[in-house]
C-alpha positions in Angstrom: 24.5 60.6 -133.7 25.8 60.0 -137.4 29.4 61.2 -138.5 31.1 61.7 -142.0 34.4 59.1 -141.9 36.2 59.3 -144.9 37.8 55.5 -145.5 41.5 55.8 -145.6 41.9 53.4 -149.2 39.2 54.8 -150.9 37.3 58.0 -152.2 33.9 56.6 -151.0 32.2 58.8 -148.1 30.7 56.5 -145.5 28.1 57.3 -142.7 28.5 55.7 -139.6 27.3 55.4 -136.4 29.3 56.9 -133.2 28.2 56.6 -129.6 26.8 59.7 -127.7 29.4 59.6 -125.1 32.1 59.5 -127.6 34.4 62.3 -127.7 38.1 62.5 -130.4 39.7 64.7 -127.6 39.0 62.8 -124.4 42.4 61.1 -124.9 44.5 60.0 -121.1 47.7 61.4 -121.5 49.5 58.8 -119.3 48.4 55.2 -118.0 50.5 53.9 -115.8 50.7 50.0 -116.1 50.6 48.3 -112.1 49.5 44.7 -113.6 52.2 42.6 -115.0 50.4 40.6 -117.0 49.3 43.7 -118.7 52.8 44.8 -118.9 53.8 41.7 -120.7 51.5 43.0 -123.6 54.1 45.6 -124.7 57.1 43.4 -125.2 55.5 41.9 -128.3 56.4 44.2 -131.2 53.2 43.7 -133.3 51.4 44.8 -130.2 53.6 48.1 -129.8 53.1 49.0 -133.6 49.3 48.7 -133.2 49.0 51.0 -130.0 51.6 53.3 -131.6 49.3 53.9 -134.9 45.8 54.3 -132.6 47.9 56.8 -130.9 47.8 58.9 -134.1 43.8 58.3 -135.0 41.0 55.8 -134.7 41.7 52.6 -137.2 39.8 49.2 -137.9 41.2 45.5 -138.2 41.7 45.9 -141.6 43.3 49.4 -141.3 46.1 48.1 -139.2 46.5 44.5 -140.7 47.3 46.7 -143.9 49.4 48.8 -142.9 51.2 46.1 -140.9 51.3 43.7 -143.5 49.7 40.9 -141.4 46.9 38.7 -141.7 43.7 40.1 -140.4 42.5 37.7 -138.2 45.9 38.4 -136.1 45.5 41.9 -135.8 42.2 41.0 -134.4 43.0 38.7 -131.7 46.0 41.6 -131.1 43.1 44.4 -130.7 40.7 42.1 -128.5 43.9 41.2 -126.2 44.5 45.0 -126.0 41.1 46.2 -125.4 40.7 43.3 -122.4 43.7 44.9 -120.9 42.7 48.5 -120.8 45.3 49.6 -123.4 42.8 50.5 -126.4 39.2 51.6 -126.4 36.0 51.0 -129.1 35.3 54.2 -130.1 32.8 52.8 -133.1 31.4 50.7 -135.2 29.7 50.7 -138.9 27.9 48.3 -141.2 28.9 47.2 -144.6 26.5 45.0 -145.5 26.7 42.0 -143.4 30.2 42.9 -142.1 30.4 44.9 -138.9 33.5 47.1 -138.6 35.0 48.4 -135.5 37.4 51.3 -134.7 40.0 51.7 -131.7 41.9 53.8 -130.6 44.6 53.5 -127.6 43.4 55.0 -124.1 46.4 57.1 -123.6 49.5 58.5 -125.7 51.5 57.6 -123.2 52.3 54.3 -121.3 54.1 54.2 -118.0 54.9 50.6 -116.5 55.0 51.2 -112.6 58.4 50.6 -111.4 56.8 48.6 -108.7 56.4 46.0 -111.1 59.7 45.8 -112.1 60.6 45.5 -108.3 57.7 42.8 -107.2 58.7 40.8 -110.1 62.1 41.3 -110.6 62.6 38.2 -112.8 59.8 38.8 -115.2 61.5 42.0 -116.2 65.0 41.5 -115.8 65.3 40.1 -119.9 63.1 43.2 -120.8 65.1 45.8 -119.2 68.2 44.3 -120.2 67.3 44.5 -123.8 65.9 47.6 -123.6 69.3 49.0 -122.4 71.9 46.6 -124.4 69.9 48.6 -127.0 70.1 51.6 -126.2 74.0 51.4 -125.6 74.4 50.3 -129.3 72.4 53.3 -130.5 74.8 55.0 -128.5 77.9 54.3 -130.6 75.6 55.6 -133.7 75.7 58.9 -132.8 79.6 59.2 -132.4 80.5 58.2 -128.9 82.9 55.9 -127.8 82.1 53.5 -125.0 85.4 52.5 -122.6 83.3 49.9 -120.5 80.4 48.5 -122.1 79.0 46.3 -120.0 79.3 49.2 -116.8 77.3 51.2 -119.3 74.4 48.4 -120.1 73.7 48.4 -116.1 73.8 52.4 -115.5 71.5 52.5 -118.1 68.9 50.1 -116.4 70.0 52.5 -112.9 68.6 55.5 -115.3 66.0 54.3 -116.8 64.7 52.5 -112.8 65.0 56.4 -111.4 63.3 57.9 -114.2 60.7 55.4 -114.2 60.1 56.6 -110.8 60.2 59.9 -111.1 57.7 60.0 -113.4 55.3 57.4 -112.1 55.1 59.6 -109.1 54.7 63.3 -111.1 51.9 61.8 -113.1 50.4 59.8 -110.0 49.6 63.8 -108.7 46.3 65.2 -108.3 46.7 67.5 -111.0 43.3 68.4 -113.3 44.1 66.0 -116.8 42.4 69.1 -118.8 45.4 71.2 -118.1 47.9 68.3 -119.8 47.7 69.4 -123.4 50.6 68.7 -126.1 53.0 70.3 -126.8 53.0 72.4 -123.7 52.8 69.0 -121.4 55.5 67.2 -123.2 57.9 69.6 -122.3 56.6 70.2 -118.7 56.8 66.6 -117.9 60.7 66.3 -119.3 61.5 69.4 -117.6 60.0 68.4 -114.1 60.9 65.1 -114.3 64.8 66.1 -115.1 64.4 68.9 -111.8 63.4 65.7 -109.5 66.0 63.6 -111.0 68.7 66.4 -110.7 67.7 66.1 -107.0 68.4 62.6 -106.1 71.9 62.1 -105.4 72.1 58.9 -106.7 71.5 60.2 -109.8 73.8 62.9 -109.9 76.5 60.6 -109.3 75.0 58.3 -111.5 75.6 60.7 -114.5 78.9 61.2 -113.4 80.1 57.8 -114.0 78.2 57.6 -117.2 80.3 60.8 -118.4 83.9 58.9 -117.5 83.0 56.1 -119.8 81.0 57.7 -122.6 83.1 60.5 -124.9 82.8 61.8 -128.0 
């Protein structure tokens, strides 16, 4: 099977080879992340950038390392790391004269680390969520409101983002057909349900509470 790819820094028309089993529109919409080692992956930011740009379309080494404004040899040992883990796929290859390119794209627009993880190894993750929500809380403050007890808000965060996590995990971990998971539809689906599970748990509920007596605008 041959396929017309038009190369993203030049006018040139290039036939390539794809493999028969190939398919642009076979993409997982969530992979949930149950090894740690694998999970580790994501908190380096070169990493994330490069699963977040194969999330849009299929790119090369020397694609990314452009875009990214890093060497290509890098961006390399980045993609073979990723595709040993189960984060990106090969989808094809194609010749330039002695040079064999190779396209990926990531196996899923969206990644889900399995709040088991979190709880098996609780130290391995603790820095990470920490960060995560120190962030967050400072974004906060952007937007106009005014925080009366930062640190209380820093580990309600983590408390949120733990339950959600879990939420989640377990909508997606249902025997539902993947085909019927198409965006836009199953963005909102998945927000929605996951927000009518969370507004069920009481510990939530009186989560949120607490986070509205120390966050106004």
């Amino acid at each position: 099977m041959r396929r017309i790819e038009q190369n993203l820094y030049s006018p040139i028309t290039i036939y390539c080879s794809v493999p028969k089993n190939w398919k642009r529109g076979n993409l997982k919409e969530f992979l949930i992340i149950k090894d740690a080692e694998v999970a580790k992956l994501l908190a380096d930011e070169t990493r994330c950038k490069i699963l977040s740009l194969l999330k849009i379309k299929e790119m090369s080494t020397n694609q990314l390392a452009k875009i990214l404004d890093k060497p290509a040899s890098s961006i390399d040992h980045h993609l073979k790391t990723l595709k040993a883990a189960g984060l990106i796929e090969l989808t094809y290859e194609r010749r330039r004269g002695n040079i064999i390119e190779r396209f990926y794209r990531a196996s899923a627009r969206h990644y889900i680390v399995s709040y088991s993880l979190s709880e098996r190894d609780a130290s391995l993750f603790k820095d990470w969520d920490e960060k995560l929500s120190e962030d967050v809380a400072l974004l906060m403050q952007n937007f106009g409101y005014s925080i009366s007890n930062m640190s209380k808000l820093i580990k309600l965060i983590e408390e949120f983002n733990t339950l959600k996590r879990i939420v989640l995990e377990n909508l997606v971990s249902r025997d539902v057909n993947p085909s019927v998971l198409k965006p836009p539809a199953s963005f909102l689906l998945m927000d929605i349900l996951t927000h009518l599970e969370l507004y069920r748990n009481e510990k939530f509920r009186k989560l949120m509470d607490e986070l509205i007596s120390i966050v106004s605008r």
